[in-house]
N, C-alpha and C positions, 0 to 999 in steps of 0.2 A: 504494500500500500504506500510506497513512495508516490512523490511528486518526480515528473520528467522537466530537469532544463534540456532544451534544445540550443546553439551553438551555431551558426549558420555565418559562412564566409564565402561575399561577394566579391569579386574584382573588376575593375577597371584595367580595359589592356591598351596597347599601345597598337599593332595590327598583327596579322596572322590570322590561324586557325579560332574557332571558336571554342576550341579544346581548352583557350586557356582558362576559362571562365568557371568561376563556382558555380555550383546550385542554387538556387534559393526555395529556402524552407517556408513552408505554409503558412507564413504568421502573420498578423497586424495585430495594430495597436486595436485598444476597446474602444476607441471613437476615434475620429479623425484629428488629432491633434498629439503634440508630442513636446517636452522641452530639450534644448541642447543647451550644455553649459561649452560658450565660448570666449575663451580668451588664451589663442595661441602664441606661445612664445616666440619672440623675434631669431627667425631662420633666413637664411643665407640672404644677409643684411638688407632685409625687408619685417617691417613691423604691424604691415596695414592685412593681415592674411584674415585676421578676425573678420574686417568690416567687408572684405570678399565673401567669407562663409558668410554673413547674415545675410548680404545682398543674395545670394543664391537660396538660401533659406526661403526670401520672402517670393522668389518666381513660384513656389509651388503655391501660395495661396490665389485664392480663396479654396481651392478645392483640400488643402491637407493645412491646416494651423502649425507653423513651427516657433513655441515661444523662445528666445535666448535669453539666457541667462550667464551675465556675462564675470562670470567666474571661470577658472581651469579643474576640469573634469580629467584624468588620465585614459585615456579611453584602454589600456591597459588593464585597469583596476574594475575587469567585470564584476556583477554581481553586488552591487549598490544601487543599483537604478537609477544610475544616471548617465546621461549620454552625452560621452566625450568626441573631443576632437585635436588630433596633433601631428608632428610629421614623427616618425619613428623609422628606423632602418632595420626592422624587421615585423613581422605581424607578432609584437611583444613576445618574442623569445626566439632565440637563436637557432634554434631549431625549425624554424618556423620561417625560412625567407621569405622575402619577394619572388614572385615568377620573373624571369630576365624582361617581361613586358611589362608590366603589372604598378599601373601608376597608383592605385589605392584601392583599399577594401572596405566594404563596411561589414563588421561582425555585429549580429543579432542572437540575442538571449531569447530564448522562447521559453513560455508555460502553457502547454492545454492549448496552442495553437495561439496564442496573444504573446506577442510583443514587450518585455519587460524592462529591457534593455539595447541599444543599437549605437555601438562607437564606430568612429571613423580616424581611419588611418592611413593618412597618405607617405608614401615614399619616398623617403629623404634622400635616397641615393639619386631621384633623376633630377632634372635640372626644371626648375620650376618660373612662372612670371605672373604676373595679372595683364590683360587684354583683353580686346575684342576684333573678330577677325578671322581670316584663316587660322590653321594652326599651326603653331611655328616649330622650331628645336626644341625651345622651352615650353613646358608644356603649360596650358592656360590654366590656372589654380583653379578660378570660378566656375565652366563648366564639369570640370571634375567633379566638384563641391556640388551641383546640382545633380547631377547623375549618382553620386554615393547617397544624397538623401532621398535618392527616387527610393533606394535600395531600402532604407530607415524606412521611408512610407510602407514600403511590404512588396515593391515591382521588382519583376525579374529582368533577364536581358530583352531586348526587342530588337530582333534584327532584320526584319521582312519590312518593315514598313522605315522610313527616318523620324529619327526617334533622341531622346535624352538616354534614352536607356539602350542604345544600342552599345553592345558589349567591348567595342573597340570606339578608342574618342575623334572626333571629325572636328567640322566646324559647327555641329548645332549648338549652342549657347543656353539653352532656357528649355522646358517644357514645349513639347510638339499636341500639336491636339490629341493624338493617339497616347501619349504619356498621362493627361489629364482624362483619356477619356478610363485610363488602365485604373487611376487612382479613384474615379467615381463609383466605376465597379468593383471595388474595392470597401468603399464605406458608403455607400449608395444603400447598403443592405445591413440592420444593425447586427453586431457584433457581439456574440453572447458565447462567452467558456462553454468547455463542456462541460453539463451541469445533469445531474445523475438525480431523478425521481424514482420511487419506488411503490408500487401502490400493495396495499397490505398489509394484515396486523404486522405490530409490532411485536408481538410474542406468537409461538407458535407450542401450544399446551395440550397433547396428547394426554387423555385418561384412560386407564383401565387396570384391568385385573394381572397379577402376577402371572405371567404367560402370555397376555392380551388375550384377545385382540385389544388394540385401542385405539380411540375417534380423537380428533379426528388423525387418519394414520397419513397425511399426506399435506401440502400447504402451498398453492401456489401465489409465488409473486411476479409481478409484472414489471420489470425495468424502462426505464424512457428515458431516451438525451435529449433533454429540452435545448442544449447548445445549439448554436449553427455552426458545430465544426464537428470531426467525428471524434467518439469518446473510445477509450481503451475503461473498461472493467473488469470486477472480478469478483468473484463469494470466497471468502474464506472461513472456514469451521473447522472445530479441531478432528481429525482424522481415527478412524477405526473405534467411535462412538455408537450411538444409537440411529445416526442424522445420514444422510446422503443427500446428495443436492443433485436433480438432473437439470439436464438443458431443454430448450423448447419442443427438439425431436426425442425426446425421452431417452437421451444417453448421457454417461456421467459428466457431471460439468466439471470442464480443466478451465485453468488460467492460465491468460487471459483472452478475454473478447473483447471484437471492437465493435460498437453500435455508431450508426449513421445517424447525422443530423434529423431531429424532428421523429427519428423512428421510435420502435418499441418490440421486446423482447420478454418472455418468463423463463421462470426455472423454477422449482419446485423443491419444497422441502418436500422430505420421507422417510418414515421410520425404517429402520433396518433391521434384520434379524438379532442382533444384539439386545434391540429392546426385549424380547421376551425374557430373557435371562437376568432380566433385572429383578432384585426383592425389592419388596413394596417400600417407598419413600418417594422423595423429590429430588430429579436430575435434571443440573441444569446447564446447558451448553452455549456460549456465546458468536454469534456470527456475526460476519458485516457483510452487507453488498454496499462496493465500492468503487467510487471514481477514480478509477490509476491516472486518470490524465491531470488534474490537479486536485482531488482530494472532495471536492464541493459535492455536496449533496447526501455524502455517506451514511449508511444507514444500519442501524444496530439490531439485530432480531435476536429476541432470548430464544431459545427452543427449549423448553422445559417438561420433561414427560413426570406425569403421576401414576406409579405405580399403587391401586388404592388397596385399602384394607374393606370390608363388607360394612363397617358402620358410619365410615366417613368416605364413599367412593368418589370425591372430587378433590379428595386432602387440602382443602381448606381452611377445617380446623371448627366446620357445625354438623355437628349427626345429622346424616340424613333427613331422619322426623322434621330435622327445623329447619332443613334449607330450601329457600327458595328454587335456588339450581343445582341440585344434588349430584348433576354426571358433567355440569360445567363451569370451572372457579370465577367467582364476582361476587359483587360486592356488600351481598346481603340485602339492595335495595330491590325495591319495586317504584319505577317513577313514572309508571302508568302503561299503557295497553296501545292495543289500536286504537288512531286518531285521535290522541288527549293524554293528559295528567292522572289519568284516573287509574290510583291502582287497581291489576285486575288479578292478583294473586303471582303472577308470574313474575320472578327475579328479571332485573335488568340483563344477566346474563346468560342468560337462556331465552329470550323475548325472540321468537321467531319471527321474522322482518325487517329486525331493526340493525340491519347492515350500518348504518350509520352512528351503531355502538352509544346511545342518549335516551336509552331507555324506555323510547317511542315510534310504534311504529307509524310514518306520515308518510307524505308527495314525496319529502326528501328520499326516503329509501327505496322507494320505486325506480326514479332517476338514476342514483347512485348504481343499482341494478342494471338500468337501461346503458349506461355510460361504461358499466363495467363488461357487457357484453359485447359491448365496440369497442374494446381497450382502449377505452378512454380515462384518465386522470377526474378525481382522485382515487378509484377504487375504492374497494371494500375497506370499512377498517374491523370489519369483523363478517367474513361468508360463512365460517361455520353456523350463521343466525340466520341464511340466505333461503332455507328451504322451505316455503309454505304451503306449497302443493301437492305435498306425499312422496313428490321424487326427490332422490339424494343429489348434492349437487346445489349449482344456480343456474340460474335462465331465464328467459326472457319472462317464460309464463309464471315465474314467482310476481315479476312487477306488474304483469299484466291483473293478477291477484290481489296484491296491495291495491291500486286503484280501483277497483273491482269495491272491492272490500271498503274502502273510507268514499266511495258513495251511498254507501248502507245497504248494498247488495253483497248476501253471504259471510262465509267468513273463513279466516286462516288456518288452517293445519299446523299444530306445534309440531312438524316432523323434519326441524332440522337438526344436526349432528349437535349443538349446545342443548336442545333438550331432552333426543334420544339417547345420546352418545353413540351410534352409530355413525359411520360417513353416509 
């Protein structure tokens, strides 16, 4: 369950092959704006290099915000978040030259597909000037400067059409329409991490008898990447317990998986043959389903099995005689029935209907139902409560039921697995 930095190194070349040229990795920033701290020190006895970079800075506006801040940043010193600018005679480590063409680079820090950090480094070894013009021996500092921040904004090389971002430098000077059209498609669209939803209890509490069988013996949850980038996940549970986790085609879940933007996915808890050989108590196992792409959204599932003894079969801690939900653990309340407050004997945690776990069954739980059959957000936060029409399970004709039911036609079947204790 780490977080991923990503690392990404662009160049600027001089001409040749387009071999010479880095990749660039999938990132921007979370909105269209970014700051650079510049104030570069005085190189081959020129001191105006700063008010070159801003002047290039400000060609990308309006469509990308660049604010300076005009302090010395070491663009060396990744991993503070903040984005330098200097000449250096190597990409900060000796190990690490210049290409023999390779007028400057810009290096990006990435998380989850965003932008965290982006220094620029140009090379001290070639001979440098400021102009406008063809381009001469010396090579022109400002359009450099505009083409490495293409690379800060998130744009790759562009060599089909003329371009700022074409991978070898020319004479274009400034942003071409096709560079500003790259940057609109870019934050044209917002920009959201990948961000990990889960719909499902937060506890998953099998009960029964020493050997089982036990209800509910199975628990599926639903994962969603709400981001607009794609998410790397994972389940993690401790191993050769009672618990098994599968994947959507019902085979054992490995890590990790990636889910695509906007989509959705389940996996399922399930008791395993280990549970019968447990003596009667309370076991309890912790899991997560988690975002590996940066962390957000993670989510904690107890899975806690009761093994019961015959006078207290929900272990609890109230005899039978005086539980309200005797084959499923809650809270000792009743906070009403179908359509209202009115208690109607049935504990809160056995109320079949009341998927929406508030001790009533209404419109809401029908919905919730309707929503959860199109994997749709928020889900269930309780489906072992889901079954009112005699079949195990949920579906559609539970909600078709509920509504059914709170127009004062008919009424509900207690035969879901919270108050059978069957699935």
């Amino acid at each position: 369950m780490k977080t991923r930095l990503l690392i990404g190194i662009l160049a600027l070349c001089l001409t040749g092959s387009p071999s010479n040229a880095f990749v660039l990795l999938d990132t921007r920033w979370l909105t269209a704006e970014t700051t650079v701290f510049v104030d570069i020190p005085e190189f081959a006895q020129r001191s105006d290099w700063s008010q070159s970079f801003i002047a290039a800075a400000a060609l990308w506006s309006p469509d990308f915000s660049i604010t300076i801040q005009p302090s010395y940043a070491d663009p060396c010193e990744t991993g503070i978040a903040r984005n330098g600018v200097d000449f250096k005679p190597n990409i900060c480590d000796v190990n690490m030259p210049f290409g023999a063409e390779t007028l400057a680079v810009a290096v990006t820090t990435s998380l989850g597909g965003g932008s965290i950090e982006s220094d620029i480094i140009f090379n001290s070894t070639k001979q440098w000037d400021i102009y406008s013009g063809p381009e001469q021996s010396a090579h022109d500092f400002g359009r450099v400067a505009v083409h490495e921040l293409g690379h800060l904004i998130g744009l790759d090389h562009e060599d089909t059409v003329p371009a700022i971002m074409s991978a070898f430098v020319g004479d274009i000077e400034a942003p071409t329409d096709d560079d500003r059209a790259g940057v609109q498609a870019i934050y044209g669209v917002p920009f959201i991490p990948p961000l990990i939803a889960v719909a499902g209890p937060r506890n998953f509490i099998p009960i029964g008898p020493q050997g089982g069988p036990f209800a509910p013996s199975e628990q599926e949850y639903r994962i969603y990447n709400l981001g607009t980038e794609d998410m790397t996940y994972g389940v993690f549970w401790p191993m050769g317990e009672f618990l098994d986790v599968q994947d959507s085609t019902g085979s054992p879940f490995t890590n990790p998986r990636v889910l695509s933007p906007g989509s959705s996915t389940s996996v399922k808890y399930i008791l395993n043959g280990n549970a019968t050989a447990l003596s009667p108590t309370i076991f309890t196992l912790s899991t997560t389903i988690a975002n590996l792409s940066n962390n957000s959204g993670d989510v904690d599932i107890e899975a806690e099995i009761r093994v019961n003894i015959s006078s207290d079969l929900d272990l609890d801690g109230t005899a039978n005689g005086d539980d309200l939900c005797p084959l499923a653990v809650d809270t000792g309340l009743d906070s009403g029935g179908v359509g209202g407050a009115t208690p109607d004997g049935i504990g809160d945690g056995c109320q079949c209907g009341d998927v929406s776990d508030d001790g009533i069954v209404d419109i809401l739980d029908a919905l919730l139902v309707i929503r959860d059959q199109a994997a749709l957000l928020p889900g269930l936060n309780q489906s072992i409560k889901c079954s009112v029409v005699g079949v195990s399970g949920c579906s559609a004709s539970d909600a078709a039921a509920i509504r059914t039911v709170l127009t004062g036609v008919g009424s509900l079947q207690q035969s879901c697995t919270a108050e059978t204790g069957t699935p």
